[in-house]
C-alpha positions as CSV (number, residue, x, y, z in Angstrom):
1,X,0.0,0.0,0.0
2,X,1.3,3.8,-0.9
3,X,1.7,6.2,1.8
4,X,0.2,9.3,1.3
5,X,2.6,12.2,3.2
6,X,0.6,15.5,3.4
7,X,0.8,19.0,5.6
8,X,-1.8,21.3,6.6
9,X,-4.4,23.2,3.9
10,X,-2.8,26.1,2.5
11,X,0.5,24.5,1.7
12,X,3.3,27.4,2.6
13,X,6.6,26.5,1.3
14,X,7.1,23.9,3.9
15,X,4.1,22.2,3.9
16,X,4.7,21.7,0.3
17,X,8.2,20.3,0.4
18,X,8.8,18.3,3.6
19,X,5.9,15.8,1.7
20,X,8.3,15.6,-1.1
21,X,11.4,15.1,0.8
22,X,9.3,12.4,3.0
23,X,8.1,10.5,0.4
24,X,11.1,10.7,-1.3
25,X,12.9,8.9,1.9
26,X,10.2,6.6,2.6
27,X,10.4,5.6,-1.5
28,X,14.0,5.6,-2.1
29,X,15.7,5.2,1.1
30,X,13.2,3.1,3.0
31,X,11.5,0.8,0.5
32,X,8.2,1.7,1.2
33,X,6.3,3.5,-1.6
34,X,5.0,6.8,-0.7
35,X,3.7,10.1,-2.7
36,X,3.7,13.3,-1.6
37,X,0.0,15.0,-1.8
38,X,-1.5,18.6,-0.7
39,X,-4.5,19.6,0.3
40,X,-5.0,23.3,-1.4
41,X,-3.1,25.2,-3.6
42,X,0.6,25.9,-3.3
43,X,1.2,29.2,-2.6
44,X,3.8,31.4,-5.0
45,X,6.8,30.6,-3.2
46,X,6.1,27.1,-3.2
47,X,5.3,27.0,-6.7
48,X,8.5,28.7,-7.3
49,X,10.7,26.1,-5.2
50,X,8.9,23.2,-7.0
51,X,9.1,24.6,-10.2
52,X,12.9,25.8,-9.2
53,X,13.8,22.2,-8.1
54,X,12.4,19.9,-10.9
55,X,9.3,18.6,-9.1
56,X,6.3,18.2,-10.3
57,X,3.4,19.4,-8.2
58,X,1.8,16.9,-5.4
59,X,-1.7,16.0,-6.6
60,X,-4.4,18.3,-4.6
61,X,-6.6,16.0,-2.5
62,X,-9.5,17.1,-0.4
63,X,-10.0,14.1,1.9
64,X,-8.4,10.4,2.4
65,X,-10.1,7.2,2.4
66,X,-10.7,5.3,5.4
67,X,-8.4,3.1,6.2
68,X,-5.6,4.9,3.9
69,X,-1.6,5.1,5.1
70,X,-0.9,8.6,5.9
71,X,2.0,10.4,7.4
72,X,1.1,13.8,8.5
73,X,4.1,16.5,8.4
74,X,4.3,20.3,9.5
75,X,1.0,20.3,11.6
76,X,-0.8,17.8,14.3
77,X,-3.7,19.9,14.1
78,X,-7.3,17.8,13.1
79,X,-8.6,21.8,11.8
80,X,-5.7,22.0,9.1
81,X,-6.4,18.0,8.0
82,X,-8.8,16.2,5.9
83,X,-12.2,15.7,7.6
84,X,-11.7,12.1,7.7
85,X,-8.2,11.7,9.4
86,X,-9.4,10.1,11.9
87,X,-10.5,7.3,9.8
88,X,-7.5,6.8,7.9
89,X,-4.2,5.2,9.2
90,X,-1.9,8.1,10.2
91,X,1.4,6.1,10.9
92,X,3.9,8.8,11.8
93,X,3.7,12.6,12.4
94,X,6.7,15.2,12.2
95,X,6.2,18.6,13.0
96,X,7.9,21.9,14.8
97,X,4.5,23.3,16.1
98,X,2.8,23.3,19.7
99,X,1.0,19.4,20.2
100,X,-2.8,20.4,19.7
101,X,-4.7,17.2,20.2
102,X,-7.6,15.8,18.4
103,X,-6.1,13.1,15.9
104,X,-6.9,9.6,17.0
105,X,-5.1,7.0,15.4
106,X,-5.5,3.2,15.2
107,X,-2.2,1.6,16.9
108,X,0.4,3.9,18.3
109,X,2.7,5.8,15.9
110,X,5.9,7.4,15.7
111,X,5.2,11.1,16.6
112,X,8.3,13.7,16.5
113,X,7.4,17.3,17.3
114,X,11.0,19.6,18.3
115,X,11.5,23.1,19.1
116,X,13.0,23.8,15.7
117,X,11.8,27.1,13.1
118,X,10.9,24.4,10.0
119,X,10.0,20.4,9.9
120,X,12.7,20.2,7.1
121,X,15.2,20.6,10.1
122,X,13.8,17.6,11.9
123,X,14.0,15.7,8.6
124,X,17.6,16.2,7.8
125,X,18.2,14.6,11.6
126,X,16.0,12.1,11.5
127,X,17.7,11.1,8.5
128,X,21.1,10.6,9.9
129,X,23.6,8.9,7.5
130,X,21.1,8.3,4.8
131,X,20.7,12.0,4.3
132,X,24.3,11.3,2.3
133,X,22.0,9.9,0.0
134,X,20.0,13.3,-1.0
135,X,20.1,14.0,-4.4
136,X,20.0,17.5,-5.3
137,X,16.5,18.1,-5.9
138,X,16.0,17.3,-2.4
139,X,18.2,19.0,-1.4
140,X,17.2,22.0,-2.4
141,X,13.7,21.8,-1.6
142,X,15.1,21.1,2.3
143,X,17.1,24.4,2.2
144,X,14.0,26.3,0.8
145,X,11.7,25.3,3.8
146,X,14.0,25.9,6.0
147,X,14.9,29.5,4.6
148,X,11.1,30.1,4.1
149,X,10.5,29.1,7.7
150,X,12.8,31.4,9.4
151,X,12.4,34.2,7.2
152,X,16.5,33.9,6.4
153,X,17.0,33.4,10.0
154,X,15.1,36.6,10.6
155,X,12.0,34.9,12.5
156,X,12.5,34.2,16.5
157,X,12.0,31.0,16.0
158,X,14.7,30.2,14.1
159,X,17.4,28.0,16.3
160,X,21.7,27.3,15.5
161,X,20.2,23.6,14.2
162,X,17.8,25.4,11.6
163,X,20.8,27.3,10.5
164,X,23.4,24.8,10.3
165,X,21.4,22.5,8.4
166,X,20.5,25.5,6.1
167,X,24.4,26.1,5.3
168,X,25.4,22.8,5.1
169,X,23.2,22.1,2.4
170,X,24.0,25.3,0.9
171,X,27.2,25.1,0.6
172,X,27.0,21.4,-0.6
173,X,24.4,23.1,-3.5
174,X,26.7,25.8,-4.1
175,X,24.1,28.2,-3.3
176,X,24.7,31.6,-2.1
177,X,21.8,31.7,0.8
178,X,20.8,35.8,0.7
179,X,20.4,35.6,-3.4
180,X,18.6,32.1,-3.6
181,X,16.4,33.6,-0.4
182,X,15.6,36.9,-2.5
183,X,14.4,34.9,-5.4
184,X,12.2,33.1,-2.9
185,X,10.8,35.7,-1.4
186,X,10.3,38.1,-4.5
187,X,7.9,35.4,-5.7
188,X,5.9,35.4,-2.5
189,X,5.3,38.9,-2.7
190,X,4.3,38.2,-5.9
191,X,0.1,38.1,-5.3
192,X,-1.6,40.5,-7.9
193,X,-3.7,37.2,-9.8
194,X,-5.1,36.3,-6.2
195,X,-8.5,37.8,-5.0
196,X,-9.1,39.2,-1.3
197,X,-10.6,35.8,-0.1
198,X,-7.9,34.1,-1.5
199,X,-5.3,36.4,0.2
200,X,-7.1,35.9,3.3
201,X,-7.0,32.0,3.5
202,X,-3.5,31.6,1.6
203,X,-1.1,31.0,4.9
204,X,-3.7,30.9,7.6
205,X,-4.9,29.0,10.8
206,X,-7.6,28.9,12.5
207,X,-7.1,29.2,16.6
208,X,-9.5,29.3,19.3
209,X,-9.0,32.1,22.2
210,X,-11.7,31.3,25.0
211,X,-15.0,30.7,22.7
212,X,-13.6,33.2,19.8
213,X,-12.6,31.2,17.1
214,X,-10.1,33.3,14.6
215,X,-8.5,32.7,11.2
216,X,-5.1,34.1,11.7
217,X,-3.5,35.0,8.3
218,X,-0.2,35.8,7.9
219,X,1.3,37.2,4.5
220,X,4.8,37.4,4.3
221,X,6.3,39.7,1.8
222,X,9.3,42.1,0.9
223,X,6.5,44.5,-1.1
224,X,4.0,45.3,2.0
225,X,2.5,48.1,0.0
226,X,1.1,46.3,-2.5
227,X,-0.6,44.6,-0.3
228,X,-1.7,47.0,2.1
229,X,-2.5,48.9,-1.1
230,X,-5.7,46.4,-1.1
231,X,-7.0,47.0,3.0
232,X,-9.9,48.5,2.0
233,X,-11.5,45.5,0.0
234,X,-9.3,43.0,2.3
235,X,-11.4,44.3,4.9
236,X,-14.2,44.2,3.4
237,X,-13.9,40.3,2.2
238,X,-13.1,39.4,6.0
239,X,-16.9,39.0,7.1
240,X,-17.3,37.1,4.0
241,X,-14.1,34.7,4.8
242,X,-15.5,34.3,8.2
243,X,-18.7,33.7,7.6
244,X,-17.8,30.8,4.8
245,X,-15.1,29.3,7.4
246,X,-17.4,29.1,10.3
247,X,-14.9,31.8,12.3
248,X,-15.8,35.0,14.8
249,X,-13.1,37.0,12.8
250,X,-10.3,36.7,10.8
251,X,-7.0,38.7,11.5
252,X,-4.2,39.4,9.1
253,X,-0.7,40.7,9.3
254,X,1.2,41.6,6.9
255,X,5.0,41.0,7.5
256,X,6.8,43.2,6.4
257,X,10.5,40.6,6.0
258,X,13.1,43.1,5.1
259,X,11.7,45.9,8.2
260,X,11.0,43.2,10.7
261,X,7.4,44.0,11.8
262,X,4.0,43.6,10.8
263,X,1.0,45.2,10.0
264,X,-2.5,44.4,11.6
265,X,-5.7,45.3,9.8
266,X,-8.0,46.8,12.4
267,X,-11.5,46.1,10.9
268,X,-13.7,46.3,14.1
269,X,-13.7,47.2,18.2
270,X,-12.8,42.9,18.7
271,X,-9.9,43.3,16.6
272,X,-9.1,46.7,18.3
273,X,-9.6,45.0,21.2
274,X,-7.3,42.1,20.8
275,X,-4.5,44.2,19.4
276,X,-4.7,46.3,22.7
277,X,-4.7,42.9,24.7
278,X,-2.3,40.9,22.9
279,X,0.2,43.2,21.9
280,X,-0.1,46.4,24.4
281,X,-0.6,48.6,21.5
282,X,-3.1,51.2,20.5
283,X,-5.1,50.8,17.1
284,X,-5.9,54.6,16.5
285,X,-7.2,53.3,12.5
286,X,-7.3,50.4,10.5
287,X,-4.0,49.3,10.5
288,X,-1.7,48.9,13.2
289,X,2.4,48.4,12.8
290,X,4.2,45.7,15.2
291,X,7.6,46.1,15.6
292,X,9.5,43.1,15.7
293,X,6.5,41.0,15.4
294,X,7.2,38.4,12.4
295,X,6.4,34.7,13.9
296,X,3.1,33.7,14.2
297,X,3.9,30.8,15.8
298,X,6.1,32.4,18.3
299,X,4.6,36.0,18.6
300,X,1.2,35.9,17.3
301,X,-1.0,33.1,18.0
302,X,0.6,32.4,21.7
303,X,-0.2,35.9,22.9
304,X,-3.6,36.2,21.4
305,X,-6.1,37.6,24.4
306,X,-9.9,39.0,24.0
């Protein structure tokens, strides 16, 4: 039976290549036949690093069939899954992000979750000596996620492993890290042929703060303008967006990667509310500018208040 290896809806740039480097390993390295699937869209950094690296892109599934061998990577959250994960046979889960609970599974599994920036990282040491056996293509899609991840070891949650691994395989590519992450991030900026919904659900989350549930959207990019060009209708589509998702609100901020900070679109008094809760700072407008705040992970959804 195939493995199917899949990440979390709204496939960032890691949740699009740690599938492929998975099934790769479990396919090549380990004998057992894998493929690599996502469930949405990549977005256009992604779509750069597979188009960049050779790969073709992972078939787009919306569910998985009962009973189906799945390793889940990059998320252990049953909210970013396929409704019927808890029917299938999830076998092994890696991820970097806090344990959230909800997935049952048949027999016990392997589960690794570490305190690292990108589930590339944990990969690369889970691998050990068989990572000798990366071919480039691999390769490179490992360094993207892990450049993607910590912003080019911008983001607070970036640790000395993320980094090492990063210019190790770097150096072995011949790959000068700030140009390759330029190109990278040049085509995540990249979002004119996406509409406001879009926008909105493209690197998002949904997270529960007492009985407030929130979308939290997060658009990184080194062209903040041209999105924040857009507030006006982006605020308009979010009662739309949360309406459709079955969400109180959604919030979204724009990082700004080359300044270090984000920008919070203040919509309403809860949003107003949260900013002054969460963050200690005063939304006078629509918008609201964070200083230093760039990890959603790390900054954003662990100090969200109402």
């Amino acid at each position: 039976m195939t493995t199917l290896v899949f990440g979390h809806k709204a496939p960032d740039t890691d949740s699009t290549g740690s599938p492929l480097i998975w099934a790769w390993y479990l396919s090549e390295v380990k004998g057992q036949p894998a493929q690599a699937r996502l469930l949405g869209a990549p977005n256009t950094e992604a779509a750069f690093v597979v188009e960049r690296w050779g790969f073709d892109t992972p078939e787009i599934i919306s569910d998985v069939d009962a009973g189906a061998t799945c390793v889940v990577v990059d998320t252990n959250n049953v909210a970013e899954l396929p409704p019927s994960i808890n029917e299938a046979n999830v076998v092994q889960i890696i991820d970097h992000h806090m344990l959230q609970g909800g997935l049952a599974t048949k027999l016990p599994i392997d589960v690794t979750i570490r305190p690292v920036a990108c589930t590339a990282t944990i990969m690369y040491a889970l691998m050990g000596e068989d990572r000798a056996k990366m071919p480039e293509n691999i390769k490179g899609a490992m360094l993207s996620c892990i450049l993607s991840d910590t912003l080019e070891f911008r983001s607070p949650t970036t640790t000395d492993e993320d980094r090492r691994v990063a210019e190790t395989l770097a150096a072995e590519l011949g790959i000068d890290i700030p140009s390759y992450a330029a190109e990278m991030f040049a085509a995540k900026s990249d979002v004119s042929a996406f509409s406001d919904a879009e926008l909105l659900r493209m690197d998002s989350k949904e997270y529960t703060v007492d009985d407030t549930r929130f979308r939290v959207s997060v658009l990184e990019t080194t062209s903040p303008a041209t999105v924040l060009d857009r507030k006006a209708s982006l605020i308009d589509s979010m009662t739309s967006v949360a309406r459709e998702d079955g969400v109180d609100q959604v919030l979204l901020f724009v990082v700004d990667i080359l300044n270090e900070e984000s920008t919070l679109l203040v919509p309403n008094d809860l949003v107003r509310g949260v900013a002054a809760k969460s963050f200690d700072a005063r939304a006078e407008g629509d918008t609201l500018v964070l200083p230093g705040v760039v990890s959603r992970k790390k900054q954003i959804i662990p100090n969200l208040k109402v």
